[in-house]
C-alpha positions as CSV (number, residue, x, y, z in Angstrom):
1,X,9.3,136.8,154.5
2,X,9.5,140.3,152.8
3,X,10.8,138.7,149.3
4,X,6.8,138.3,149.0
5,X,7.2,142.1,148.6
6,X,9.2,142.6,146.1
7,X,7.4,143.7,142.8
8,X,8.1,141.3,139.6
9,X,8.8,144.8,138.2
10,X,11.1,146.5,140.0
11,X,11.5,149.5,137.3
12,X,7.5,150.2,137.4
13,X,8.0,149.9,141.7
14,X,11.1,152.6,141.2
15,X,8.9,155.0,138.5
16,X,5.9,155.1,140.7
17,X,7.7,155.2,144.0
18,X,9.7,158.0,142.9
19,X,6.2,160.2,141.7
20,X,4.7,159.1,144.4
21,X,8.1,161.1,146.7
22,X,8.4,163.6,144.0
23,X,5.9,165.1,141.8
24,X,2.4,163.7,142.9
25,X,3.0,164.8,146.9
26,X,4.5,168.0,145.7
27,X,1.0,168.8,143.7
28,X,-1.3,166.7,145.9
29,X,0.3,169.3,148.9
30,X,-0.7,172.6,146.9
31,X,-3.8,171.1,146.2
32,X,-4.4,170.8,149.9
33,X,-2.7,173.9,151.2
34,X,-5.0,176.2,147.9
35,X,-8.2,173.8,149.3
36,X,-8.5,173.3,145.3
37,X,-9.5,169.2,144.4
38,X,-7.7,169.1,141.2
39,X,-5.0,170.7,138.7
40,X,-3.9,169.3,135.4
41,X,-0.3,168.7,136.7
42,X,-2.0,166.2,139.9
43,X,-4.2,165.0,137.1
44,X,-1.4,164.1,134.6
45,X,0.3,161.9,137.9
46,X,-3.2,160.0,138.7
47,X,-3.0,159.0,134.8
48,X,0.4,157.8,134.9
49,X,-0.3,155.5,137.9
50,X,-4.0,154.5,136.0
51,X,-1.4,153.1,132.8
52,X,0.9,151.6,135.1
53,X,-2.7,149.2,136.4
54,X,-4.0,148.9,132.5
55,X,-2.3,145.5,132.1
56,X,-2.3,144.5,135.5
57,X,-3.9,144.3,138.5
58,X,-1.3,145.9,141.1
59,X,1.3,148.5,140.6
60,X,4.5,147.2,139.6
61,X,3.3,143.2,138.9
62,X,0.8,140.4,139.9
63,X,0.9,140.8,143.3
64,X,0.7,143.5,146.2
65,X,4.7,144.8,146.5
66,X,6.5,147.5,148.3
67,X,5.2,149.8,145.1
68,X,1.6,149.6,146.4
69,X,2.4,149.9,150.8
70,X,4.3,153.0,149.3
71,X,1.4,154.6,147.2
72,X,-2.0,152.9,148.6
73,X,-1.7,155.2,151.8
74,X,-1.5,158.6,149.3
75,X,-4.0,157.5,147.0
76,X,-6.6,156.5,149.8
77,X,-7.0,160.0,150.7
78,X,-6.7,161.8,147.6
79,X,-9.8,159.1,146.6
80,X,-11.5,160.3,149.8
81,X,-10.6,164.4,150.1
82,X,-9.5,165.5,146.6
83,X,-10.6,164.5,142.8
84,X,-9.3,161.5,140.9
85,X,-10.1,161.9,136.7
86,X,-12.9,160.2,135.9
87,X,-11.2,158.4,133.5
88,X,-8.5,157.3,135.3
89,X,-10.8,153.7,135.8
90,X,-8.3,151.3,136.3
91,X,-7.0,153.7,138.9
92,X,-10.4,153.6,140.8
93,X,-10.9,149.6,140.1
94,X,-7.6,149.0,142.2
95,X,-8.3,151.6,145.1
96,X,-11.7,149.6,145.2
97,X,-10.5,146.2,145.3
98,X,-7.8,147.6,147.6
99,X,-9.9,149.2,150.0
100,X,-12.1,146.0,150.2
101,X,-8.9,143.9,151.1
102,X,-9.4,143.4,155.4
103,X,-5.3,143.6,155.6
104,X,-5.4,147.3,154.1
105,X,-8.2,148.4,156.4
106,X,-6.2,147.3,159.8
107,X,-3.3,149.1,158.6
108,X,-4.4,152.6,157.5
109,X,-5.6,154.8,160.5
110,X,-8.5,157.2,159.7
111,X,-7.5,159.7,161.6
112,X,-4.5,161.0,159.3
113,X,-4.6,163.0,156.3
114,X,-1.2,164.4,154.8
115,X,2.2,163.5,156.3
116,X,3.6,167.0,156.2
């Protein structure tokens, strides 16, 4: 049941998993905590996840993985309460088709914003 999970590229899944952890929560967090929207650091991780959807149409394959449950949660909020480039469109194509999918909607509470 969870092999459907498991994304067809499992190198893309570790990259963006691991920014997600590391560098993208760090900024996203000072960008909360300074009540500023942007920075060019958060920037520069919104465009590494944007090239990682250029050729595809989910994070780390053809289908919805573990790569996507991990970052669809962060990415939902910073779309909704901080600033995503606007050229990051392949970024904001897959948060739209995401957020039009039923199955994300009865999984993400709207009552949360960061986890720490």
């Amino acid at each position: 049941q969870f092999e459907r999970l498991r994304p067809s590229d499992e190198a893309a899944a570790e990259e963006l998993v691991g920014l997600c952890d590391g560098r993208l929560a760090s900024e996203g967090r000072r960008l909360v905590e300074s009540g500023a929207s942007r920075s060019d650091a958060f920037d520069e991780c919104l465009r590494t996840v944007d090239a990682a959807l250029e050729s595809r149409e989910f994070l780390a394959g053809d289908a919805f993985s573990v790569a996507d449950a991990c970052l669809v949660p962060f990415l939902l909020r910073v779309e909704e309460r901080l600033a995503i480039p606007a050229d990051c469109q392949d970024l904001r194509a897959y948060l739209a088709r995401v957020r039009a999918d039923p199955r994300v909607g009865r999984t993400m509470p709207a009552s949360w914003w960061w986890w720490w």
